[in-house]
Steps between C-alpha positions, in 0.01 A plus 500: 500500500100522557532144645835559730309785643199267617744260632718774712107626622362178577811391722418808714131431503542116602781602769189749627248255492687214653618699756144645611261222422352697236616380155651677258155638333491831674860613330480294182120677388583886610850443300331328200217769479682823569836438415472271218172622351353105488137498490378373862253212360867355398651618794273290765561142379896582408492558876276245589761239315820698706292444842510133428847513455522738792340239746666219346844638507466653890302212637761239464732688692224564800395156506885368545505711811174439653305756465235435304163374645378279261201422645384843503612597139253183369245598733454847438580429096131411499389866547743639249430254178159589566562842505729512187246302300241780651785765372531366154110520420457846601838598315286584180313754672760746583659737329882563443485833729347357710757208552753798570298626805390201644919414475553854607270406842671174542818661523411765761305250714830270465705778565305591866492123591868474477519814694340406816677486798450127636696278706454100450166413696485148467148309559442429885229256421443235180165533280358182447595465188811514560477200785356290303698576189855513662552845370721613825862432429856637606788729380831525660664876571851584468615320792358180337210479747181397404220767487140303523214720354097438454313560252148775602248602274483219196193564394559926424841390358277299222317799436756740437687236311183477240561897478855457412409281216303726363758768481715221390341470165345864452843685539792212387636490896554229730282680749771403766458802727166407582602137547774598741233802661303212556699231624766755733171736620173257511693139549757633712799299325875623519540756268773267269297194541234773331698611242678175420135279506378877260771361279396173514143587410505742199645298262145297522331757499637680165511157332141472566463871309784495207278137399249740385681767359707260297207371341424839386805533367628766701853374590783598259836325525693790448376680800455212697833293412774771647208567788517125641828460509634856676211434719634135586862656600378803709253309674769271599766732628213688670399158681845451661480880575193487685607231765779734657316861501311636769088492415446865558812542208290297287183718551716817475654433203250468220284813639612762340480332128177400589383901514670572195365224303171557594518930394625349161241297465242752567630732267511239221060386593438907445668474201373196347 
């Protein structure tokens, strides 16, 4: 029964994740720790191991209809194994209530981003980078025309990518929100090539964390086993999902779970 209920959970979470870039990290860890009363240093690299099945479940559907840029995703994967591997030495240091607020903050700051009011603004001009790189590419609307979009500001997506590694490995997630906050706000992509290329990305970059954490010995089966596999479903249903709702839906719709994830998980770092 313990292990049907993780399943059921995890399909939700990887429908979530798929569907918003984000991975499924930022259900699975709230559920496990509040709900399930699973210590959180287990908690991060059971979701580290769903995220990889997240991003590899998701990101086969995206790159069968375009619109991933993979160019970007290897580019800016740079900044985020650094980061992770930055993430997983200073893991040590923090305490377990602490975790909780730090997730607690992630999940309000996620929560605001997603709430902004912001039409597609598409880069007018190409960084170098991306000239000599190739990064630009094209997406095709509804109509089957062909969108073409540049890519601004390479250099500050880096940066905030080595950030997202960090929270990658300190708090189990796939640190997609800032990966799509950076892509959709600083590079100016479309907002689906900037989820889709977000679930393109995090697989690396919790693969690069649950490394670590598995030679600790931190990963058990049990938890993770049902995890992966609900995780692989939801985050395929969520992927064909994602490619016929409006963006602002998108944004809207994981909002309000955000809030009251993040109050729960405040209350449990006072307790702790």
């Amino acid at each position: 029964m313990y292990e049907v209920l993780l399943f059921l959970i995890a399909i939700v979470a990887g429908f979530f994740g798929s569907l918003l870039g984000i991975g499924g990290g930022m259900i699975i860890i709230p559920v496990l720790t509040l709900w399930l009363e699973i210590d959180i240093r287990y908690a991060i690299p059971a979701s580290l191991i769903s995220i990889i099945a997240t991003s590899s479940g998701a990101a086969a559907s995206f790159l069968k209809d375009h619109l991933t840029n993979i160019k970007v995703a290897v580019l800016l994967e740079v900044g985020t194994v650094f980061g992770a591997i930055t993430g997983f030495l200073l893991v040590n240091a923090i305490r377990p209530s602490v975790s909780y607020f730090l997730f607690a903050g992630f999940l309000i700051f996620s929560a605001l981003m997603m709430f902004r009011k912001r039409e597609e603004n598409l880069a007018v001009i190409d960084h170098p980078w991306s000239i000599q790189l190739g990064l630009a590419n094209s997406i095709r609307d509804k109509q089957g025309q062909p969108i073409h979009y540049k890519v601004a500001k390479v250099r500050l997506g880096l940066v905030l990518m080595y950030f997202a590694g960090i929270l990658s490995a300190l708090l189990g997630i796939g640190s997609g929100v800032l990966k799509v906050l950076a892509m959709d706000g600083a590079m100016k992509l479309p907002i689906k090539v900037s989820s889709a290329t977000s679930n393109f990305m995090i697989g690396v970059t919790a693969a690069a964390s649950a490394g670590a954490y598995f030679i600790k010995g931190d990963i058990h089966p049990q938890i993770v086993g049902p995890v992966a596999i609900g995780i692989i479903f939801g985050s395929w249903v969520g992927a064909r999902a994602m490619i016929k709702m409006h963006p602002q839906l998108i944004r809207k719709l994981f909002i309000a779970l955000l809030v009251i994830l993040a109050v729960q998980m405040t209350v449990k770092g006072l307790r702790t």
